[in-house]
C-alpha positions as CSV (number, residue, x, y, z in Angstrom):
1,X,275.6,-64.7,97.1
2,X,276.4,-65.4,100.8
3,X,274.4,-63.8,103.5
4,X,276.7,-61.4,105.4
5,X,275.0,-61.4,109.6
6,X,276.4,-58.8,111.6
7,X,276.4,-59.8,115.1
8,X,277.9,-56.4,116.4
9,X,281.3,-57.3,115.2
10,X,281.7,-54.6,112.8
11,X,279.2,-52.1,113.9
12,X,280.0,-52.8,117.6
13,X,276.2,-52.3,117.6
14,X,274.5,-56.1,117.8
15,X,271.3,-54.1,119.7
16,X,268.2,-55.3,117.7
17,X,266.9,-51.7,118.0
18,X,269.3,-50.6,115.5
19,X,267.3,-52.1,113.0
20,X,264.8,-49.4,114.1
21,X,267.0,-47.0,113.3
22,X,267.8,-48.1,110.1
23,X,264.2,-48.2,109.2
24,X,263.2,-45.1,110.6
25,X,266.2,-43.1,108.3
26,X,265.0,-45.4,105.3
27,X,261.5,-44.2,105.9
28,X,262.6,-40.6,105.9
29,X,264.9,-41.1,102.9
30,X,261.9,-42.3,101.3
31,X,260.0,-39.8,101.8
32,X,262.3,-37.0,100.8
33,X,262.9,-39.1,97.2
34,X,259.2,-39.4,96.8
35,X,259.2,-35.8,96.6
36,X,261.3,-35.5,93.6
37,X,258.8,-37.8,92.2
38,X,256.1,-35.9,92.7
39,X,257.7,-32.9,91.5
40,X,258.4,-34.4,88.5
41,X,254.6,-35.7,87.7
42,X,253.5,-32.0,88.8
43,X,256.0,-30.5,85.8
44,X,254.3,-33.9,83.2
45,X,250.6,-32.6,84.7
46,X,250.1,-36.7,85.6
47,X,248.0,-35.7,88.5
48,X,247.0,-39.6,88.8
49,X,250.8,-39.6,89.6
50,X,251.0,-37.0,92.2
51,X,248.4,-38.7,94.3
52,X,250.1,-42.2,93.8
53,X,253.8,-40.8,95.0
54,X,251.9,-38.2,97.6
55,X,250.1,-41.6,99.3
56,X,253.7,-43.1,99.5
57,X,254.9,-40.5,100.6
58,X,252.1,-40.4,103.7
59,X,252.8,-43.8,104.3
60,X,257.1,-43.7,104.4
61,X,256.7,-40.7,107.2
62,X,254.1,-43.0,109.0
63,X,256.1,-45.8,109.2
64,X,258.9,-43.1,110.3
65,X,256.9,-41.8,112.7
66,X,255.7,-45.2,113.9
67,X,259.4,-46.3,114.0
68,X,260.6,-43.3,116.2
69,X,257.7,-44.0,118.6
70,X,259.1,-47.4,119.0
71,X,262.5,-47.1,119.5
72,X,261.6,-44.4,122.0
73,X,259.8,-46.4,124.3
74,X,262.6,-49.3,123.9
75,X,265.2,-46.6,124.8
76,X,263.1,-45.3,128.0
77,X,262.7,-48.8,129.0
C-alpha cells in the first residue's frame, strides 16, 4: 500500500500544526468512546475494567489537554 503525503495540496492546509489538531480531536474522540467502555464494564460489574478504561480515559483528555496547550502557544506565536 502506497503512502499517500499531503503537502497542503488537498487540505490547502500543509501547516504542521494541523497535526495538532488532528491529535487533539482524536484524543477527545477517545475519550468520549472510552466512556461507552466503561459503561459497559459498569452493566458486566468488571470493576478491574472500569479502572483500566477510566485510566485511558485520564490519559486521552491529558494528551487533549496537552495538545490544546500546544497549539495555543504556536498560534500566539
Amino acid at each position: 500500500m502506497p503512502t499517500m503525503t499531503e503537502g497542503g495540496e488537498i487540505t490547502g492546509t500543509k501547516d504542521k500544526d494541523y497535526n495538532i489538531v488532528w491529535f487533539v480531536e482524536q484524543c477527545l474522540s477517545n475519550a468520549l468512546r472510552l466512556e461507552t467502555y466503561v459503561e459497559d464494564a459498569e452493566r458486566e460489574g468488571d470493576k478491574e475494567l472500569v479502572e483500566f478504561f477510566r485510566r485511558a480515559q485520564h490519559e486521552s483528555r491529558k494528551g487533549a489537554e496537552q495538545g490544546k496547550q500546544l497549539l495555543a502557544r504556536r498560534l500566539a506565536a
